[in-house]
Backbone and ligand atoms as CSV (ligand in chain L), in Angstrom:
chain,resi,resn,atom,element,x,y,z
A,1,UNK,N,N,-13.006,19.424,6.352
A,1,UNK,CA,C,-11.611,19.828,6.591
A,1,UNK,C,C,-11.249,19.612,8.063
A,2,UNK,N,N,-10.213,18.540,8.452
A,2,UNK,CA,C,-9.822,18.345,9.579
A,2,UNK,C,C,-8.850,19.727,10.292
A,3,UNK,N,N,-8.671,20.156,11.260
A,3,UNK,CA,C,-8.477,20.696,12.318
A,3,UNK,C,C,-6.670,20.237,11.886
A,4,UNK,N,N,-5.776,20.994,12.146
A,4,UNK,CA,C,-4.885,20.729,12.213
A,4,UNK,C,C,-4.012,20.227,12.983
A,5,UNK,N,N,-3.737,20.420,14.643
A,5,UNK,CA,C,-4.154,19.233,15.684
A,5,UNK,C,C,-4.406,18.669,15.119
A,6,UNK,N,N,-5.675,18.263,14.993
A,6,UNK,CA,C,-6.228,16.561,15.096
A,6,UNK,C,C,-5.656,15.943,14.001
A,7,UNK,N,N,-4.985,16.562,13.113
A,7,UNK,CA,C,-4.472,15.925,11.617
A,7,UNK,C,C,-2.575,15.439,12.463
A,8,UNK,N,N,-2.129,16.385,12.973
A,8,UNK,CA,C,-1.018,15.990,13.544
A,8,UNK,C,C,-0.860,14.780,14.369
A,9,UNK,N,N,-2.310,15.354,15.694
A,9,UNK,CA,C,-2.135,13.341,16.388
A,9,UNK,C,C,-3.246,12.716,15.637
A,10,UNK,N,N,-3.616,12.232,14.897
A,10,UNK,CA,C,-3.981,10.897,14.268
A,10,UNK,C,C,-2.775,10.413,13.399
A,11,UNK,N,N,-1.509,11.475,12.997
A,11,UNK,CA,C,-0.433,10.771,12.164
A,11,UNK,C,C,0.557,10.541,12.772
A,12,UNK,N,N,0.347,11.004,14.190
A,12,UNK,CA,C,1.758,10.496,15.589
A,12,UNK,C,C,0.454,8.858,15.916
A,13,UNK,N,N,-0.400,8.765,15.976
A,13,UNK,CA,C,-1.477,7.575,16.013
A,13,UNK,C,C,-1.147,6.588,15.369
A,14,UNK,N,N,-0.970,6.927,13.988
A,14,UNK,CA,C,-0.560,5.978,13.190
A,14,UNK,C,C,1.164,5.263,13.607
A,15,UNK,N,N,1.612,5.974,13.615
A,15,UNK,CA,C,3.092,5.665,13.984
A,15,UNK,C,C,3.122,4.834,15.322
A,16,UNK,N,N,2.361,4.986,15.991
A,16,UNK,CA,C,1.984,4.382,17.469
A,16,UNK,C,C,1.615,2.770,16.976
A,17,UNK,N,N,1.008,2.927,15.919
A,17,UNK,CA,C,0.017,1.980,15.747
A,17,UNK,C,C,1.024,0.514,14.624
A,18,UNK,N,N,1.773,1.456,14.131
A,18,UNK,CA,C,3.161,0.839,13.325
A,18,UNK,C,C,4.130,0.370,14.255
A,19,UNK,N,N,4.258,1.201,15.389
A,19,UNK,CA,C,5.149,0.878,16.172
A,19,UNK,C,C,4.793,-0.361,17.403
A,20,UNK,N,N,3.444,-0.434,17.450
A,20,UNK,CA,C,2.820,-1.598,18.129
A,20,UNK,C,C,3.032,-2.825,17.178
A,21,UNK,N,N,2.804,-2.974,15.783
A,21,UNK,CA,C,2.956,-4.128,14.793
A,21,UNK,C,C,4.704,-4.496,14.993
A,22,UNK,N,N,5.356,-3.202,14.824
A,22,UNK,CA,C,6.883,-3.907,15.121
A,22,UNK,C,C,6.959,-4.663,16.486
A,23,UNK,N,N,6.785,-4.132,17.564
A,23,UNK,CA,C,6.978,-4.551,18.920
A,23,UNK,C,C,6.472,-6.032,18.580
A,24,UNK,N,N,5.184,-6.540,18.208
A,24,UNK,CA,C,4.559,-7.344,18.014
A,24,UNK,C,C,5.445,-8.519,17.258
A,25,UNK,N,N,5.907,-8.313,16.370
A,25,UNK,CA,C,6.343,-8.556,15.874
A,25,UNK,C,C,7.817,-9.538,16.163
A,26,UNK,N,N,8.420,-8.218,16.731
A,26,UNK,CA,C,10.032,-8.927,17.267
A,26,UNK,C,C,9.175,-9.675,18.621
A,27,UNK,N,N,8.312,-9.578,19.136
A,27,UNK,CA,C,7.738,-10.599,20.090
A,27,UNK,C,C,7.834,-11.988,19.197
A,28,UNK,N,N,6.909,-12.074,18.248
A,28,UNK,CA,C,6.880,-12.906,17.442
A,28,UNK,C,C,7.876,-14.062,17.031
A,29,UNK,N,N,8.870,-13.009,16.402
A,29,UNK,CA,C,10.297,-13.781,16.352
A,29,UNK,C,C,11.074,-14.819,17.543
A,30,UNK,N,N,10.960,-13.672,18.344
A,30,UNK,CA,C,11.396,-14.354,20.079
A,30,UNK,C,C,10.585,-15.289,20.095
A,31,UNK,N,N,9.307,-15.793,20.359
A,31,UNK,CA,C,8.436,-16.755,20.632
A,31,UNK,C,C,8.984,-17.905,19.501
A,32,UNK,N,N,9.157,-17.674,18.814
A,32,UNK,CA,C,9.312,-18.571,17.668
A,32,UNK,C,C,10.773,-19.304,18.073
A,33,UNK,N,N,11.771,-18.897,18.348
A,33,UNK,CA,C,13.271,-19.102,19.005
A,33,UNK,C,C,12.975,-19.658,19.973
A,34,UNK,N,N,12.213,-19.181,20.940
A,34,UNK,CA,C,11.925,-20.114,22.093
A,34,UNK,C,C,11.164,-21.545,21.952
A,35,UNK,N,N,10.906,-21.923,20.857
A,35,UNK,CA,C,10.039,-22.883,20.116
A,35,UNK,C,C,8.513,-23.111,20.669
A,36,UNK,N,N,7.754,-22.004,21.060
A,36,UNK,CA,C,6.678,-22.029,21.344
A,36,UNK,C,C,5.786,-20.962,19.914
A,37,UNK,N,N,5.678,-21.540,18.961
A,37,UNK,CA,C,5.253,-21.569,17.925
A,37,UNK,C,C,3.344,-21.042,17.609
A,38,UNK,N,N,3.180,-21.180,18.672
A,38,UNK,CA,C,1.480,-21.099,18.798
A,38,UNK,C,C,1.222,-19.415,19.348
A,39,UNK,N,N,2.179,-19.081,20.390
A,39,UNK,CA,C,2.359,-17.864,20.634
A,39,UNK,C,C,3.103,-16.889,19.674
A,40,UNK,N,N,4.400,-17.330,18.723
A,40,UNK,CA,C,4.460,-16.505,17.592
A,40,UNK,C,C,3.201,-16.274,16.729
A,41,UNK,N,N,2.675,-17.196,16.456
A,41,UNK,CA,C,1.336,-17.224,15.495
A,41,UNK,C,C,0.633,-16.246,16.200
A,42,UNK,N,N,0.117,-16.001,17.322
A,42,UNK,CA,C,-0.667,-15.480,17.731
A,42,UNK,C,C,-0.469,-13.700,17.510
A,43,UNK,N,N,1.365,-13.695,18.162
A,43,UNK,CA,C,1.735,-12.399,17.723
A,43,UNK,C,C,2.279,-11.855,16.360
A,44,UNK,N,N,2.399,-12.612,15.881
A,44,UNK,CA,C,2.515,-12.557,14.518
A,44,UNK,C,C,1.117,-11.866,13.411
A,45,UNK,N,N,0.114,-12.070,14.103
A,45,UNK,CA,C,-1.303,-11.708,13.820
A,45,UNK,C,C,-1.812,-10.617,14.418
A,46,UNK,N,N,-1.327,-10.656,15.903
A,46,UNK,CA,C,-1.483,-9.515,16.255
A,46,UNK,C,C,-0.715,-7.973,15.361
A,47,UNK,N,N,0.467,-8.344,14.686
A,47,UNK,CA,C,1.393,-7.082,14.504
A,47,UNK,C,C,0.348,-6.819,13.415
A,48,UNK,N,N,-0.143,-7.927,12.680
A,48,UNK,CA,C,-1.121,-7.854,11.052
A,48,UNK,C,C,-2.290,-7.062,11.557
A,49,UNK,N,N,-2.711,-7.252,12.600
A,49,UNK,CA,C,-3.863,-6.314,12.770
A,49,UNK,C,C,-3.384,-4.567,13.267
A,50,UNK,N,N,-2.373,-4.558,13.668
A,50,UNK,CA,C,-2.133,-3.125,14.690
A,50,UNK,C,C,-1.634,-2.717,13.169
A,51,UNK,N,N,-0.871,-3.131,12.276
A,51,UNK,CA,C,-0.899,-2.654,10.814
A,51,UNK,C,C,-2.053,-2.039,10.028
A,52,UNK,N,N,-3.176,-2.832,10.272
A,52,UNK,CA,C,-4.637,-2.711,10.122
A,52,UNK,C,C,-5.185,-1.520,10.607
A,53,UNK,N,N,-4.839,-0.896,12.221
A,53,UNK,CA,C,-5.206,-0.013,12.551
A,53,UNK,C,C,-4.251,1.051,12.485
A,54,UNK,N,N,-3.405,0.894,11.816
A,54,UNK,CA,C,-2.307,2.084,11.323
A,54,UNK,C,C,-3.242,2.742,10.234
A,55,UNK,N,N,-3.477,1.302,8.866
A,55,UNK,CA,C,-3.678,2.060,7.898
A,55,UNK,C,C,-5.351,2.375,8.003
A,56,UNK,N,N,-6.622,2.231,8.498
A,56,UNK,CA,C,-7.736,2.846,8.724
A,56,UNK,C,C,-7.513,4.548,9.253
A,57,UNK,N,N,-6.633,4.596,10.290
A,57,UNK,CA,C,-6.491,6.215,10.125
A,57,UNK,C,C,-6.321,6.330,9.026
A,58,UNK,N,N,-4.905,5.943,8.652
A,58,UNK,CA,C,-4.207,5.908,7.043
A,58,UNK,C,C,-5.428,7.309,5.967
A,59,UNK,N,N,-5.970,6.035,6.008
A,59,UNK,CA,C,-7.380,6.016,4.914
A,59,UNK,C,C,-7.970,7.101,5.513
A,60,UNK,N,N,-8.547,6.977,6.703
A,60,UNK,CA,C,-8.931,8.505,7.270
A,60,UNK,C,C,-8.823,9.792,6.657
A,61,UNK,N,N,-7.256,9.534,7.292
A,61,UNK,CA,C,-6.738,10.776,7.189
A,61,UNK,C,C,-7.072,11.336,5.307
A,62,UNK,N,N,-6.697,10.857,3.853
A,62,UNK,CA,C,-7.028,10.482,2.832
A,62,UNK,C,C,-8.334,11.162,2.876
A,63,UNK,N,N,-9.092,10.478,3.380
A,63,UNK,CA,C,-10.532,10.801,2.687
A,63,UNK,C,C,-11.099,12.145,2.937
A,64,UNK,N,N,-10.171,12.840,4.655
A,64,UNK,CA,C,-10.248,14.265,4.151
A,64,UNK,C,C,-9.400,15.153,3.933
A,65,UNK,N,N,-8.584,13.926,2.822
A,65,UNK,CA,C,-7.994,15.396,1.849
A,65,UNK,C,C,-6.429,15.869,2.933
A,66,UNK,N,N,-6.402,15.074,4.209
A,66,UNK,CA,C,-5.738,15.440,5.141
A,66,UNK,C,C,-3.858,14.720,4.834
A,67,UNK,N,N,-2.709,15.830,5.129
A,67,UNK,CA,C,-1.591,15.372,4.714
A,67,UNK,C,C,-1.202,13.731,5.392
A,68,UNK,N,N,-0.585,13.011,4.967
A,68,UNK,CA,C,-0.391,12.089,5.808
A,68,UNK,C,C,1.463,12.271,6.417
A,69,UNK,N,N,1.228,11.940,7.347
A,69,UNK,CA,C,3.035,11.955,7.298
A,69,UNK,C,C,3.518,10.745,8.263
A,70,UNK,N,N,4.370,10.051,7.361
A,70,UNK,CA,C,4.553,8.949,8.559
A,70,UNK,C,C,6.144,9.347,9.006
A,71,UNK,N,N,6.147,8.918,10.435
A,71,UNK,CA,C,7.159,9.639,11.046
A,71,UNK,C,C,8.350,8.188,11.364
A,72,UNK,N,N,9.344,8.144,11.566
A,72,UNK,CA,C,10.301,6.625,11.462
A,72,UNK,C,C,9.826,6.361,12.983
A,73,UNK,N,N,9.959,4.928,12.597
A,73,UNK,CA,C,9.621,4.260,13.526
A,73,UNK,C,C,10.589,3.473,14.317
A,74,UNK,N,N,10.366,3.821,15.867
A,74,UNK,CA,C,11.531,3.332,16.818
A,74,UNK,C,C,11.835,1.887,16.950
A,75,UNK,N,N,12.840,1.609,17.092
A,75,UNK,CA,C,13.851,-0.076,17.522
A,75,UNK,C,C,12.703,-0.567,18.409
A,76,UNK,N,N,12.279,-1.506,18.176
A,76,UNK,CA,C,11.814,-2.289,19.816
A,76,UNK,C,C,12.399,-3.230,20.398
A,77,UNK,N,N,12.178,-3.845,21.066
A,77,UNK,CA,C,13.499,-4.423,22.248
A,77,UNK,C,C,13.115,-6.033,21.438
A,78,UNK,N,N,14.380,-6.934,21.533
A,78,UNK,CA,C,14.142,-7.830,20.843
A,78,UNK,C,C,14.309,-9.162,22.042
A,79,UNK,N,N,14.759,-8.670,22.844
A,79,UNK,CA,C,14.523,-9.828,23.981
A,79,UNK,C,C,13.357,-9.072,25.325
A,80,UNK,N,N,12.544,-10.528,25.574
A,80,UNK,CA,C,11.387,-10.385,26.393
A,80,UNK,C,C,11.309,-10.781,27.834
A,81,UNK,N,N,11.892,-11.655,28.079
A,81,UNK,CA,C,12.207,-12.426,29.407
A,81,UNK,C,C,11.285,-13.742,29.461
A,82,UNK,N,N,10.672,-13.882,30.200
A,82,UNK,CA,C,9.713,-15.224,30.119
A,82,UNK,C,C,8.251,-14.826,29.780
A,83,UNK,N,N,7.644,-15.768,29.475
A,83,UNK,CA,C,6.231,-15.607,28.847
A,83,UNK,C,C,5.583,-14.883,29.650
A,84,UNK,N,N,5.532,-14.645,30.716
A,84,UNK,CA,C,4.888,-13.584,32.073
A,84,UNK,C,C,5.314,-12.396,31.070
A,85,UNK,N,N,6.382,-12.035,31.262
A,85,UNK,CA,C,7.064,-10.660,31.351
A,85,UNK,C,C,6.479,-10.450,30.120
A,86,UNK,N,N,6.774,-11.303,28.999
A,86,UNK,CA,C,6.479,-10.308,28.057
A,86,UNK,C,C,5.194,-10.424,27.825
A,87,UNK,N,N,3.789,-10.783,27.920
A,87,UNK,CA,C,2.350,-10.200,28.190
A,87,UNK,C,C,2.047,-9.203,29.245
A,88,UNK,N,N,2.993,-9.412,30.179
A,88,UNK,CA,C,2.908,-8.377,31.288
A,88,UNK,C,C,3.148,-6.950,30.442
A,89,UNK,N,N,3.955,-7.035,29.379
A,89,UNK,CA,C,4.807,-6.032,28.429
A,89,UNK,C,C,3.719,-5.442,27.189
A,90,UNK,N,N,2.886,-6.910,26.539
A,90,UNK,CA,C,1.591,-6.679,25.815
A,90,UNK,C,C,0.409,-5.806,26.579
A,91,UNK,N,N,-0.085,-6.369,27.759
A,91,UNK,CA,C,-0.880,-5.382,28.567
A,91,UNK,C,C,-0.302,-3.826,28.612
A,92,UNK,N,N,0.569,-3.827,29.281
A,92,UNK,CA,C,1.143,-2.256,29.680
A,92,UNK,C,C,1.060,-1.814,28.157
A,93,UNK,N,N,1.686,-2.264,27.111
A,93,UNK,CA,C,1.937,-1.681,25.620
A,93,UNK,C,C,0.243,-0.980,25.023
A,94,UNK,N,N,-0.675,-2.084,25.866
A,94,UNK,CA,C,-1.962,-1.594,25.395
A,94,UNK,C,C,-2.614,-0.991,25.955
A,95,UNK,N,N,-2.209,-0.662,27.203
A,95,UNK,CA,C,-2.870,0.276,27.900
A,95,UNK,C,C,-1.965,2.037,27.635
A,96,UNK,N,N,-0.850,1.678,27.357
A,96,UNK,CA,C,-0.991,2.936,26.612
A,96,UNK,C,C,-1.393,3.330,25.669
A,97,UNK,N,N,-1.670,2.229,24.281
A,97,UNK,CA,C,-2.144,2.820,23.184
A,97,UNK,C,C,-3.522,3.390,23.902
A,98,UNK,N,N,-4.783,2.696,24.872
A,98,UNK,CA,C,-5.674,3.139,25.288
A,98,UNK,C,C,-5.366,4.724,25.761
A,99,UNK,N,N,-4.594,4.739,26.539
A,99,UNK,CA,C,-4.181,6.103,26.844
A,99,UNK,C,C,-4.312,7.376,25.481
A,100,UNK,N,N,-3.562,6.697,24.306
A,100,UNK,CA,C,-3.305,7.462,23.779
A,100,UNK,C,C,-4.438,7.709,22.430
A,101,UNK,N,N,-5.332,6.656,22.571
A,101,UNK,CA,C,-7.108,6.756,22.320
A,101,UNK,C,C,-7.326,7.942,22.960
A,102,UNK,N,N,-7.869,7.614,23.936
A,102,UNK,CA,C,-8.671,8.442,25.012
A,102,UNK,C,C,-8.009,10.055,24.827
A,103,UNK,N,N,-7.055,10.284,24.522
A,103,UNK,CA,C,-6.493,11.837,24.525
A,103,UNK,C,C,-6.542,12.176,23.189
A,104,UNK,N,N,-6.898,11.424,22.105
A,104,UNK,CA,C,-7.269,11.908,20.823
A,104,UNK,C,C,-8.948,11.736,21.033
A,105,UNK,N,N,-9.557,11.177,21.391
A,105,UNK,CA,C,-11.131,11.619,21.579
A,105,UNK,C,C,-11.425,12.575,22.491
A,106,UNK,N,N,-10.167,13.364,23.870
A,106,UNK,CA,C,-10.324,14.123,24.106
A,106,UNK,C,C,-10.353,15.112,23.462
A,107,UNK,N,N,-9.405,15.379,22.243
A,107,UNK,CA,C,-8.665,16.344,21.209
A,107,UNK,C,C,-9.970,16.968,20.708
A,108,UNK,N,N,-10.536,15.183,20.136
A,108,UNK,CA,C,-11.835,15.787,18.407
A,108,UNK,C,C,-13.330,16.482,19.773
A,109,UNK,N,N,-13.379,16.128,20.822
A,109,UNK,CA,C,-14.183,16.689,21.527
A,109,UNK,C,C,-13.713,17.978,22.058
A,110,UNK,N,N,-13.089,18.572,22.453
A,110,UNK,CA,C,-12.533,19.826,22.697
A,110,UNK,C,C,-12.576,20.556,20.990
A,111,UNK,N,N,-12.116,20.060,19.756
A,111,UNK,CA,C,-12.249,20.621,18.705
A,111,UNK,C,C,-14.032,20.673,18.327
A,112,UNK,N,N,-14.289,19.887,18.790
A,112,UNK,CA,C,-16.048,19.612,18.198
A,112,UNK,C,C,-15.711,19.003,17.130
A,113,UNK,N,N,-15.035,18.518,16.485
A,113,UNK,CA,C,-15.135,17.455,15.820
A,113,UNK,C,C,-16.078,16.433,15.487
A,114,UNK,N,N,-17.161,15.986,15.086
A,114,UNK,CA,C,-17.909,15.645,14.987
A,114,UNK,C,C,-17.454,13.758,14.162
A,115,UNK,N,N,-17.171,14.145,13.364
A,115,UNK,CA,C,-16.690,13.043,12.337
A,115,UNK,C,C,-15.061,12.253,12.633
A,116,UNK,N,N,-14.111,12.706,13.484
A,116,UNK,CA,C,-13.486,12.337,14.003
A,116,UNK,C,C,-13.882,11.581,15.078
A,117,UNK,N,N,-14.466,12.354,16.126
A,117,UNK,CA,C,-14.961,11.562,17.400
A,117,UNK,C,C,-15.411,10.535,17.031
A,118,UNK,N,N,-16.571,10.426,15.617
A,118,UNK,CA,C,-17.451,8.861,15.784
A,118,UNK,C,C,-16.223,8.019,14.967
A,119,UNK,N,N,-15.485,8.202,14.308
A,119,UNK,CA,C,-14.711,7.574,14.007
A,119,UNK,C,C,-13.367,7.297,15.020
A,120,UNK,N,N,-13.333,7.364,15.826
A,120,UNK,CA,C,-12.723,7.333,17.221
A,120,UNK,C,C,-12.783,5.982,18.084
A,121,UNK,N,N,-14.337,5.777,18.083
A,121,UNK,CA,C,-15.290,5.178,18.581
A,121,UNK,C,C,-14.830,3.315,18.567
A,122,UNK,N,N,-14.576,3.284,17.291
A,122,UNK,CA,C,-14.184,2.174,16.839
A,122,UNK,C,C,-13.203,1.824,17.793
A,123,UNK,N,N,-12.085,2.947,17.774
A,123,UNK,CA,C,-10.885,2.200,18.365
A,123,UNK,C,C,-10.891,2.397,20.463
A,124,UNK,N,N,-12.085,2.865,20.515
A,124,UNK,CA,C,-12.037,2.340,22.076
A,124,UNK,C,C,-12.859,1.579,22.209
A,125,UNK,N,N,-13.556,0.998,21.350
A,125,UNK,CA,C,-14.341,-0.229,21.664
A,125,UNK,C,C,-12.814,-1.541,21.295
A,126,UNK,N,N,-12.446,-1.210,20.289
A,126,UNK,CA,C,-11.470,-2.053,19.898
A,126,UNK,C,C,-10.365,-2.549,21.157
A,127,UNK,N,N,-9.591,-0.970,22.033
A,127,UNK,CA,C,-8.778,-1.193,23.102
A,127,UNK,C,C,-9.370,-2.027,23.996
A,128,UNK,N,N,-10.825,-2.304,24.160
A,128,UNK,CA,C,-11.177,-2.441,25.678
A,128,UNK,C,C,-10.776,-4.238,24.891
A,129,UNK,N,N,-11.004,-4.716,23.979
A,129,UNK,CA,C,-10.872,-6.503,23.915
A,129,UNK,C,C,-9.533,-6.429,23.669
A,130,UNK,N,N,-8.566,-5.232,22.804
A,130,UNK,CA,C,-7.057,-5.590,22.860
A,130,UNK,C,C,-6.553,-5.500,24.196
A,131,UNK,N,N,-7.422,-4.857,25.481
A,131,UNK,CA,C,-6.695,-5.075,26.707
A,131,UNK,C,C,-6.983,-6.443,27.755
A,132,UNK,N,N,-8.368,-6.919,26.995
A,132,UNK,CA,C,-8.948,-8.310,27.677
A,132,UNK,C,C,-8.222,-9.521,26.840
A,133,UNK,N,N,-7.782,-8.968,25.654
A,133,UNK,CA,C,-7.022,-10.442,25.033
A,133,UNK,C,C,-5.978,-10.468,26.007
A,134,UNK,N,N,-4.811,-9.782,25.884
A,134,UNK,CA,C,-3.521,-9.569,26.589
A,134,UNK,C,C,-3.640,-10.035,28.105
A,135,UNK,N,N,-4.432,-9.642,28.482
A,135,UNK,CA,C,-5.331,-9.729,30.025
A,135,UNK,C,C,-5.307,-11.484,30.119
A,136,UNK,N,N,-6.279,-11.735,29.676
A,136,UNK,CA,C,-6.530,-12.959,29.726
A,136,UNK,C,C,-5.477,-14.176,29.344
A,137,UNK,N,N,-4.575,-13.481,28.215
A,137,UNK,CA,C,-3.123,-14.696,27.905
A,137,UNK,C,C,-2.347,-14.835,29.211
A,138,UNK,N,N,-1.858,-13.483,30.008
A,138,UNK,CA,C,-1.284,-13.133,30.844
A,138,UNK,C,C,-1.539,-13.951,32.151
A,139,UNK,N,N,-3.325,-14.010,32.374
A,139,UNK,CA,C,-3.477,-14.600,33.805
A,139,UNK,C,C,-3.534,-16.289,33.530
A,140,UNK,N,N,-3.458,-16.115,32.172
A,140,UNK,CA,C,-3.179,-18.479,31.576
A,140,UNK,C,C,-1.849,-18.175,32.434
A,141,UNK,N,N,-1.247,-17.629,32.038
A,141,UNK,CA,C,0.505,-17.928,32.003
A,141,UNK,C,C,0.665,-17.632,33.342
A,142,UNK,N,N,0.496,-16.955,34.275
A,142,UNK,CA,C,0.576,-16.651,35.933
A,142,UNK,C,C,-0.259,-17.547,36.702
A,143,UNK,N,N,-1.247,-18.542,35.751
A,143,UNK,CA,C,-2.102,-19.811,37.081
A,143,UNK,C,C,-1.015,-20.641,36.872
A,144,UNK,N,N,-0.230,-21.032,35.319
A,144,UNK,CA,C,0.010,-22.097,35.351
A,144,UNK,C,C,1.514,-21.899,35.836
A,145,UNK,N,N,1.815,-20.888,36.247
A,145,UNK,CA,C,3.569,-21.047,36.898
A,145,UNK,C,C,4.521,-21.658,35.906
A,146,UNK,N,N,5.106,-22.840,36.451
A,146,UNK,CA,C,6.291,-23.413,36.028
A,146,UNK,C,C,5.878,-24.608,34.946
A,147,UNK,N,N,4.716,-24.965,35.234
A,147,UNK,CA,C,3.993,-26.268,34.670
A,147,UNK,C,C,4.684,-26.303,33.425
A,148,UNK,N,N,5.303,-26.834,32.721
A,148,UNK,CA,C,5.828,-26.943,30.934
A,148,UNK,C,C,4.707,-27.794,30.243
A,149,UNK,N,N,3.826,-28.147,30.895
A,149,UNK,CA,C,2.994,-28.982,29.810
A,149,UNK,C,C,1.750,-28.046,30.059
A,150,UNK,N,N,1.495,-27.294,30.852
A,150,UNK,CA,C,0.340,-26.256,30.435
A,150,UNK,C,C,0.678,-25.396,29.900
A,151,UNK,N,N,1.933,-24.988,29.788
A,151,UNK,CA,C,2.768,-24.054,28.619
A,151,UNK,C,C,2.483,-24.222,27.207
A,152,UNK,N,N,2.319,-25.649,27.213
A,152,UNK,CA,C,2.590,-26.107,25.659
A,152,UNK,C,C,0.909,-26.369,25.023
A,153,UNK,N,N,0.047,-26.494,26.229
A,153,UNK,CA,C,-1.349,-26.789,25.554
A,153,UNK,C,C,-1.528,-25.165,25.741
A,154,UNK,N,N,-1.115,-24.238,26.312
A,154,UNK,CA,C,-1.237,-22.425,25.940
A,154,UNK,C,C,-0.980,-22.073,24.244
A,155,UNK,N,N,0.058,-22.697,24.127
A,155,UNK,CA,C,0.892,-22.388,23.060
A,155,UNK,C,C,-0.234,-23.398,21.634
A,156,UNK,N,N,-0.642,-24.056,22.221
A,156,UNK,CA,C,-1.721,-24.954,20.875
A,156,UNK,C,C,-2.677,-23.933,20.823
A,157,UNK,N,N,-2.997,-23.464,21.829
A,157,UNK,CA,C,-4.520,-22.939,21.484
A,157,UNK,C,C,-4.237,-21.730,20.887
A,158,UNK,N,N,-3.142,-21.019,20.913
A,158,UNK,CA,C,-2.859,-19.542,20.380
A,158,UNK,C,C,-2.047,-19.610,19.151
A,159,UNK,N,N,-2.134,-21.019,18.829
A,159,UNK,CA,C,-1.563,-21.664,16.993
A,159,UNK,C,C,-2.624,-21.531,16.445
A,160,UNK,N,N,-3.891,-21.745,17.230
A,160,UNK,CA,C,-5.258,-22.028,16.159
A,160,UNK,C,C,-5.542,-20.372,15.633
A,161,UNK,N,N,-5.254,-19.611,16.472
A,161,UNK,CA,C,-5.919,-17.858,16.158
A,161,UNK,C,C,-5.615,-17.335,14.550
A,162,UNK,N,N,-6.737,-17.048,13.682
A,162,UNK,CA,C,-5.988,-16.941,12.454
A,162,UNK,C,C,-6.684,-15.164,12.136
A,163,UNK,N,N,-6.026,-14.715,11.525
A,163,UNK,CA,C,-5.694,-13.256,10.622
A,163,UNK,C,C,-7.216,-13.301,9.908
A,164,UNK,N,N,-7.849,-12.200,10.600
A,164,UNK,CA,C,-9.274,-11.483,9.515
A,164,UNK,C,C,-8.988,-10.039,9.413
A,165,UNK,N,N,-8.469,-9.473,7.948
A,165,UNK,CA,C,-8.465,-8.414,7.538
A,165,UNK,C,C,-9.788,-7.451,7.989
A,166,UNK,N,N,-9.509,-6.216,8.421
A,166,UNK,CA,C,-10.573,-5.507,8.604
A,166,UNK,C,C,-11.486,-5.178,7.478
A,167,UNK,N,N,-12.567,-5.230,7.350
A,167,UNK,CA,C,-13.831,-4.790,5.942
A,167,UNK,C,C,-13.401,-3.538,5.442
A,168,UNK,N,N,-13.674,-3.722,4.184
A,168,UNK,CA,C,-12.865,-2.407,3.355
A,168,UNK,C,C,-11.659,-1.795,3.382
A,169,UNK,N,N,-10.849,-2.418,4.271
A,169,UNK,CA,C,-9.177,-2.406,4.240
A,169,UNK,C,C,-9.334,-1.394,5.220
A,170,UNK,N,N,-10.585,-1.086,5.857
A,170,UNK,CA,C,-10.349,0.005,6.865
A,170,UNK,C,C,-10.784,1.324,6.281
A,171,UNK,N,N,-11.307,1.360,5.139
A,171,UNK,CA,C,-12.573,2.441,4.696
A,171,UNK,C,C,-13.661,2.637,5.602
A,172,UNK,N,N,-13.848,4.277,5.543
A,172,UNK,CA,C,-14.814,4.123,6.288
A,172,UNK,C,C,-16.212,4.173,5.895
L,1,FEO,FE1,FE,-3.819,-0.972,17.832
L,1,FEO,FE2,FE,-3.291,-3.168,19.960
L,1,FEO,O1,O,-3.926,-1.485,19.540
């Protein structure tokens, strides 16, 4: 039987985690308008996975018996500025979800939580490469400045990135 806290933020978590797939998402769209097609793909996959880590709490929450409640999910901004800005926008976006990791493993540790915490675990191992992906698109796009043809071999290589569903839909 989960703690009631911890049942409240893992289902403000989830909503975080829905609300990262939208953001992702209308990124997506934008990239796609701008006709850099390799970077929609990329975020387009990204929103499929932060969906992914919506529904593994999801399931979580489920397996103990715990209410789920999903709460509406806010507008995200549909214009980005230039390819800087908006990874500059992916980083910051993921360093708060990290933030908002780290204060729910503060939560299940202050509760003693035992089975929460290791299931926790996952998703700060997970933040530290969702903050080195973002990281790393970000400093392509700030060597290459203005260049339009290193823009466009950016944009090939982040066409190739393809969608792997998490194992067991996120069972744990
Ligand atoms: Fe679900 Fe990108 O963190």
């Amino acid at each position: 039987m989960l703690n009631e806290k911890m049942i409240n933020a893992l289902n403000k978590q989830v909503n975080e985690e829905f609300y990262s797939a939208y953001l992702y998402l209308s990124m997506s769209a934008y990239f796609e308008n701008l006709g850099l097609k390799g970077f929609s793909n990329w975020l387009s996959i990204q929103a499929q996975e932060e969906r992914d880590h919506a529904m593994k709490i999801f399931r979580y929450l489920l397996s103990h018996g715990a209410n789920v409640k999903l709460y509406e999910i806010k507008e995200p901004p549909s214009e980005f500025g230039t390819p800087v800005e908006a990874f500059n926008e992916v980083l910051k976006h993921e360093q708060h979800i990290t933030k908002c990791i780290n204060e729910l493993v503060d939560l299940a540790e202050e509760l003693k939580d035992r089975p929460t915490y290791n299931f926790l675990q996952w998703y700060v191992d997970e933040q530290v490469e969702e903050e080195e992906n973002a990281r790393e698109i970000l400093n392509m796009l700030e060597l290459i400045g203005d260049q339009k043809q290193a823009l466009f071999m950016i944009d090939r290589e982040l066409a190739k990135r393809v969608y792997t569903p998490l194992t067991n839909g996120g069972e744990e």
